[in-house]
C-alpha positions in Angstrom: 0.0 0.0 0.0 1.4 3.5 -0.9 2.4 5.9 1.5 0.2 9.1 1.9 3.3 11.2 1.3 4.7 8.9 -1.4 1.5 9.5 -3.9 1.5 11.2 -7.0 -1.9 12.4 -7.0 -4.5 14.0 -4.0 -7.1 11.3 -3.1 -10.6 13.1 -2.3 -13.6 10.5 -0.8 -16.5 9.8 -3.5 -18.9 6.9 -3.5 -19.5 6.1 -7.3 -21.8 3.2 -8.4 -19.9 1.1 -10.4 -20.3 -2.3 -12.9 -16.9 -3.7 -13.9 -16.1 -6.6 -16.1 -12.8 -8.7 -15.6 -11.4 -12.1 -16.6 -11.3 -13.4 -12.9 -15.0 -13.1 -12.4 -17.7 -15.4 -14.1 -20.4 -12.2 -14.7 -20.0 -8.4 -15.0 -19.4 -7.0 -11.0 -20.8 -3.9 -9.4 -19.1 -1.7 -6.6 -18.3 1.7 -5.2 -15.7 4.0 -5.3 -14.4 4.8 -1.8 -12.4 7.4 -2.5 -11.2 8.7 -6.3 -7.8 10.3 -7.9 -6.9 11.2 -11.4 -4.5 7.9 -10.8 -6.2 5.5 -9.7 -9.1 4.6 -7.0 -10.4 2.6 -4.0 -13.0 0.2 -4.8 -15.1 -1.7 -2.5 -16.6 -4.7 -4.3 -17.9 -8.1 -3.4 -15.5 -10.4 -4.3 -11.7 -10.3 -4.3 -9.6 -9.6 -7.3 -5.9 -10.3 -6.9 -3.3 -7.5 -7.7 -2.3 -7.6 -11.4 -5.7 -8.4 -12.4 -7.1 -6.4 -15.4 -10.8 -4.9 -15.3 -13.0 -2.7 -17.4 -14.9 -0.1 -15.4 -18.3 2.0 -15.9 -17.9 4.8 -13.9 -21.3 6.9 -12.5 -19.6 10.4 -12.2 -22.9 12.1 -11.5 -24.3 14.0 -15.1 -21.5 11.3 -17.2 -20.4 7.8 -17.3 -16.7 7.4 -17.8 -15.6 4.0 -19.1 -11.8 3.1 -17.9 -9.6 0.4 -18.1 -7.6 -0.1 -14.7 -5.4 -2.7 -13.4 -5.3 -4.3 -9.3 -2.7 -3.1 -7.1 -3.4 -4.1 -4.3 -5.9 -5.7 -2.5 -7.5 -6.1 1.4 -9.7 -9.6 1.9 -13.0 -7.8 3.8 -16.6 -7.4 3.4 -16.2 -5.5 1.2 -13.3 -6.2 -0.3 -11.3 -3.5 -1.1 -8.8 -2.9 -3.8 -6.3 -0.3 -4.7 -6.4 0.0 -9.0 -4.8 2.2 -11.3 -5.8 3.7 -14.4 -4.6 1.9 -17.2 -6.7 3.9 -20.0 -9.4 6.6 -19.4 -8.9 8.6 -22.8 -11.3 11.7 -24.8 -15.0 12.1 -23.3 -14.4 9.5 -20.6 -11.1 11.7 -19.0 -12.9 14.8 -19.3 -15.7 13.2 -17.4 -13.2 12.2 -15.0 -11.7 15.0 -15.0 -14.9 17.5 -14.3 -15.7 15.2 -11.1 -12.4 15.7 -9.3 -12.7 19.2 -10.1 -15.7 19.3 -8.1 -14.8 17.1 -5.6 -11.6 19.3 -5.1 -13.7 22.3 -5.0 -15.9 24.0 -1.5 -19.0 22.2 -1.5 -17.9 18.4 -2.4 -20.1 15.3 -2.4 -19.0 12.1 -0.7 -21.8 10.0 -2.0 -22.6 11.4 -5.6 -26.1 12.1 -7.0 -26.3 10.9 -10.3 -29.6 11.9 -12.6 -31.8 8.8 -13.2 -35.6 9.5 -14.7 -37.0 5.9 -14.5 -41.2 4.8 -13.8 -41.3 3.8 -10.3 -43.8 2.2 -7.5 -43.7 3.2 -3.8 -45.3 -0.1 -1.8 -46.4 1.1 1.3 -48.1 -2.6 1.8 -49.3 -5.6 -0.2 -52.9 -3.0 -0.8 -51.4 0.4 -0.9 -49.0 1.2 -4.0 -48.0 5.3 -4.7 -46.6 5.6 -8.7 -43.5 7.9 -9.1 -40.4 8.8 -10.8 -37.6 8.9 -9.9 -34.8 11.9 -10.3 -31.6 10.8 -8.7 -30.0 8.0 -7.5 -26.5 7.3 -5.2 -24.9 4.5 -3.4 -27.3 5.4 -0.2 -31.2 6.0 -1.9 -32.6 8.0 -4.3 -34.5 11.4 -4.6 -38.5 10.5 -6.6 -41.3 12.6 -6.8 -44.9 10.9 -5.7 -48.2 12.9 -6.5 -49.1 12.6 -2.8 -46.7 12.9 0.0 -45.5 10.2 2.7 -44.5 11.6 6.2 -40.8 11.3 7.2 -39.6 8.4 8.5 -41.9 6.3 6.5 -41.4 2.6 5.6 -41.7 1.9 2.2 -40.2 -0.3 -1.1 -39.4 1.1 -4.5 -39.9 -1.1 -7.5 -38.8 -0.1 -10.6 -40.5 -2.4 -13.3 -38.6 -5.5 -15.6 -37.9 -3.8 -19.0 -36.1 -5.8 -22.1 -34.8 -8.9 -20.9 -34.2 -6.7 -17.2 -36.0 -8.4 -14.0 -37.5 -5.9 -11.8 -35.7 -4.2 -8.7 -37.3 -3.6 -5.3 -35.1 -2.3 -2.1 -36.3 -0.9 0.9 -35.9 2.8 2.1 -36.9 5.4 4.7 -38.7 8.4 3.6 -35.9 11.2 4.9 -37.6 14.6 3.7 -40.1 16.2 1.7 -40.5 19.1 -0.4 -42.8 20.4 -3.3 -41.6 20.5 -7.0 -40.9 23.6 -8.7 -43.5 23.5 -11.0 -45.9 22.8 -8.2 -47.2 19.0 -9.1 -46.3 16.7 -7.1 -43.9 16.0 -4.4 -40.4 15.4 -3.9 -38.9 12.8 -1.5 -35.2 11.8 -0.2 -35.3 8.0 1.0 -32.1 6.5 2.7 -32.3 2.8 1.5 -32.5 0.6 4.5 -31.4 -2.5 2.6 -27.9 -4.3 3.1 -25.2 -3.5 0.8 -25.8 -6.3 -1.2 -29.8 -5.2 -2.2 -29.1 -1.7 -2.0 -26.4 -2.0 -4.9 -28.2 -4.8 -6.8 -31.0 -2.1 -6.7 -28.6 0.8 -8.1 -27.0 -1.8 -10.7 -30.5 -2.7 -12.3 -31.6 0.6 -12.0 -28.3 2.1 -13.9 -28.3 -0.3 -16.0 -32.0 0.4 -17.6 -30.6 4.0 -17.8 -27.7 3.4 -19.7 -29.3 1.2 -22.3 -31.9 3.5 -23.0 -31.0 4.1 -26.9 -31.5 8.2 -26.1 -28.9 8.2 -23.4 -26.5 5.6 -24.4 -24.2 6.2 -27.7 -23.5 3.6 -29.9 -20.2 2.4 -28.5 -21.5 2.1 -25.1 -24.7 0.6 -25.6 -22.8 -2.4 -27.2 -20.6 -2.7 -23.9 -23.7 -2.3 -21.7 -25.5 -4.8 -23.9 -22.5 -7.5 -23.5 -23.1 -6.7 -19.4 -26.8 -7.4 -19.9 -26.2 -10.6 -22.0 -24.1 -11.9 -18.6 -26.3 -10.3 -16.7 -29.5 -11.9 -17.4 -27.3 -15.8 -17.3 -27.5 -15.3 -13.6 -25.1 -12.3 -12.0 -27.1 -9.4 -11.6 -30.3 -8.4 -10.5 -32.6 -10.8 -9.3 
């Protein structure tokens, strides 16, 4: 492990979503970023990949996705595990992604768990007879921002489905209704929800959500539809959601 003073580059702390795909694993993997640099990163992931393995990354930088090649350095055996990987290729619209988020991060009013824009059909399950439609506007690695036409008190229970679409099986994860506040336009109402799901449903949630996202043919572009298409094709044999 590097020394602090021995680093090239500052390290700021940044919880980016991530999917990665890598030789040592079976199925495309998901993640977080604990902290970021122009570099490298620390991931926290699932399931340990030795140093020297290789691994392509999809990178949630909040209004972008950056794609990036990185190699292990080094690796601690944990739940989760966390590994130390360098950049081996971020190039063109991906490093200016990259490069926009540390700027931020660097800058007064940084975010350690990043928002990142997500406008997807959702339901709210309050219980099996009571089910509140929404949409939802943001999403990070600890809940999601959605606007419901009526509004739930703080502190409220709830689940939030968002649909099967394509070959996609629906995604459900619990949450706590955090705060409340009207839209701009003056129809409906917004709500922050914490998730209250482990680590494991609360990212299987933000994968499949991401992942319907992405593969929308007006976000995507070509190249990266094909990538996130080859993660769907292994996703759908068993890895992620269910």
């Amino acid at each position: 492990m590097t020394h602090p003073s021995a680093r090239q580059h500052p390290r700021f702390p940044a919880r980016l979503p991530l999917l990665f795909d890598s030789p040592a694993v079976p199925g495309p993997g998901r993640g977080v970023t604990l902290n970021v640099s122009q570099g490298g990163l620390l991931l926290g992931v699932p399931e340990p990949l030795p140093p020297g393995t290789p691994a392509s990354l999809l990178l949630f930088t909040g209004d972008c996705v950056a794609r990036a090649e990185v190699v292990v350095v080094w690796m601690v055996e944990d739940i989760p595990c966390r590994l130390g990987v360098r950049f081996t290729g971020l190039t063109g619209h991906d490093h200016l992604a990259w490069e926009r988020l540390l700027a931020y991060q660097a800058g007064p009013r940084p975010r350690v768990s990043v928002r990142i824009p997500v406008a997807l059909e959702v339901t709210c399950l309050l219980s099996p007879d009571s089910r509140v439609p929404g949409q939802m506007q943001n999403l990070s690695d600890d809940g999601l921002m959605v606007s419901l036409a009526q509004e739930l008190a703080p502190r409220t229970h709830l689940a939030v489905s968002v649909p099967p679409w394509r070959s996609l099986p629906p995604v459900e994860v619990r949450a706590e209704v955090v705060w409340t506040r009207a839209t701009s336009d003056g129809h409906g109402v917004l709500h922050g929800l914490r998730f209250l799901s482990d680590d494991r449903e609360g990212g299987l949630f933000v994968a499949g959500a991401l992942l319907r996202q992405l593969l929308d043919p007006h976000e995507a572009s070509p190249d990266r539809s094909v990538y996130l298409l080859a993660l769907l094709a292994r996703t759908t044999a068993g890895r992620l959601p269910r």
